[in-house]
C-alpha positions as MATLAB code, in Angstrom:
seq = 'XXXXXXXXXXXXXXXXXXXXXXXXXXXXXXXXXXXXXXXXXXXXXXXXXXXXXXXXXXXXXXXXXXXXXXXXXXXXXXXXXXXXXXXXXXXXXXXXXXXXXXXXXXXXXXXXXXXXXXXXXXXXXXXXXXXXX';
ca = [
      -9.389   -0.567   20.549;
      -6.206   -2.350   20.779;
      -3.170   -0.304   18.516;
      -2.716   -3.228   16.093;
      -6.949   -2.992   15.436;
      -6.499    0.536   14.920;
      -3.298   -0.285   12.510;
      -5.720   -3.025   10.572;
      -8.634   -0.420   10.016;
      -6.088    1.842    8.735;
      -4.815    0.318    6.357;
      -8.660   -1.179    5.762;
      -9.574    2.916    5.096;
      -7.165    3.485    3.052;
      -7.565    0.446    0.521;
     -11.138    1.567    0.234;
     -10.190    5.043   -0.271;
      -7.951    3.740   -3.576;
     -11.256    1.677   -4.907;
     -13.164    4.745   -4.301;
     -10.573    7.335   -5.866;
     -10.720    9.358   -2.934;
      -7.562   10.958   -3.381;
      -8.213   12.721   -0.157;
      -8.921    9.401    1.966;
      -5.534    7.823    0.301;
      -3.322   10.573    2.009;
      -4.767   11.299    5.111;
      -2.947    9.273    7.336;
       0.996    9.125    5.414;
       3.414   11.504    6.946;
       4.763   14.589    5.215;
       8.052   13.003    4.763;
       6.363    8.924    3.820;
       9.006    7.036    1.641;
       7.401    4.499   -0.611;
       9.007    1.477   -2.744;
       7.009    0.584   -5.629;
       8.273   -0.452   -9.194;
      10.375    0.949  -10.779;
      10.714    4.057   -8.524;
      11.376    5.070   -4.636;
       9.109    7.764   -4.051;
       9.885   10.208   -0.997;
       7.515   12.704    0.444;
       3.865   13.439    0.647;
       3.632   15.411   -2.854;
       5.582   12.573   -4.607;
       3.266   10.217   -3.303;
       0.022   12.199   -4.539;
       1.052   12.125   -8.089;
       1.880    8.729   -8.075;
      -1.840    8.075   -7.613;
      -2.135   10.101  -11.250;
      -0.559    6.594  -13.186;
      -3.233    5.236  -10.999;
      -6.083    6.772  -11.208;
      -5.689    6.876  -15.262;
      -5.348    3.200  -15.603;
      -9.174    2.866  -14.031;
     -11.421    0.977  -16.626;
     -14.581   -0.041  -14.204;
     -15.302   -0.064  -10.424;
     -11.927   -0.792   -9.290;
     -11.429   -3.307   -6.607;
      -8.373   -2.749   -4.337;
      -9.384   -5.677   -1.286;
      -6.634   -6.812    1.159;
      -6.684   -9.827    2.580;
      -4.630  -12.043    5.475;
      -3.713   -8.441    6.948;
      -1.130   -8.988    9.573;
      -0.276   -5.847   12.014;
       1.720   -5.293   15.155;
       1.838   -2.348   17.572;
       4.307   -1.556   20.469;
       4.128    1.899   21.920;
       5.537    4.255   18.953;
       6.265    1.887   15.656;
       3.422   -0.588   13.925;
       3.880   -2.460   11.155;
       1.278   -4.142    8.785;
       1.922   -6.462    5.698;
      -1.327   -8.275    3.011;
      -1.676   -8.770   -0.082;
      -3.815   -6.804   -2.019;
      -5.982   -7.810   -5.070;
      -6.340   -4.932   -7.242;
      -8.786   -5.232  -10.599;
     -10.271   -2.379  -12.873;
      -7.690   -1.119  -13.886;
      -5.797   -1.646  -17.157;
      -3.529   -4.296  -15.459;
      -5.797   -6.280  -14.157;
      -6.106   -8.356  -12.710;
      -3.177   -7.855  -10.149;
      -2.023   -9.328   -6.788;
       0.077   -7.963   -4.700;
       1.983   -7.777   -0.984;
       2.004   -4.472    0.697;
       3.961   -3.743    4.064;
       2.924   -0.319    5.707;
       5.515    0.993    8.620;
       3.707    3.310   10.971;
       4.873    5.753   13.807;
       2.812    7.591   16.358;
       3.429   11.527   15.916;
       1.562   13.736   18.534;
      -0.288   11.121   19.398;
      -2.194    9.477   16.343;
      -0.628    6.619   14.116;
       0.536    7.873   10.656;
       2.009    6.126    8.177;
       5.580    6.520    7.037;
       6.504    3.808    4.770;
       5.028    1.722    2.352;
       6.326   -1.045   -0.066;
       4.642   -2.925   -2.834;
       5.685   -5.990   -4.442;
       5.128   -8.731   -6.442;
       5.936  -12.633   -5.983;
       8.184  -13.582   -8.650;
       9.375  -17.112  -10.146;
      12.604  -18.320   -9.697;
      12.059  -18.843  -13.530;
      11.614  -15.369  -13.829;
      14.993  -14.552  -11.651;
      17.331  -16.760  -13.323;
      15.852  -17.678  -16.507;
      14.345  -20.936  -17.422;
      17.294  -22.811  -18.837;
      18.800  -22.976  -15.684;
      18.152  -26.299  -13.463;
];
């Protein structure tokens, strides 16, 4: 399997692992030191990442679906990156679609990730207001 496959299934295990709650699945391939940018906050390290997933996992109403879609991922020999959008609904702010870039490096070997941003699109109305032509 080419690196960018394994990249795609990746990032494939760990959406299902949010739907599923699976706290376990959702950290088992971010590095001990993984900086993520979500709104509002920059979260840095493994632990801060976990409780994160607390806001998360407390917002479920249903069977949450968490599906990415046009998943685009490139590997050279020790970086990978991987960017979708993700449509997540179940959950009290549903629905919700989002983009997601994941930056991974190879340590000892095996892919992990180290960095992942969410955002949202916005509206230039939304930017600078809608009075403004």
């Amino acid at each position: 399997m080419r690196d960018a496959d394994k990249i795609r299934a990746m990032l494939v295990a760990w959406a299902e692992a949010v739907a599923a709650g699976d706290r376990a699945g959702i950290l088992a391939d971010h590095a001990r030191d993984v900086l993520m940018f979500d709104f509002p906050n920059t979260v840095k390290g493994i632990d801060a990442y976990d409780r994160t997933w607390d806001f998360f996992d407390a917002s479920r109403r249903s069977e949450v679906t968490f599906r990415p879609g046009d998943i685009q991922a490139v590997a050279g020999s020790e970086v990978a990156f991987a960017s979708c959008e993700i449509h997540c609904a179940g959950t009290t702010a549903d629905p919700i679609d989002f983009r997601l870039t994941m930056g991974f490096c190879k340590e000892a070997g095996r892919w992990v990730i180290v960095h992942e941003h969410h955002s949202m699109p916005t509206t230039e109305e939304v930017l600078i207001g809608p009075d403004v032509a």
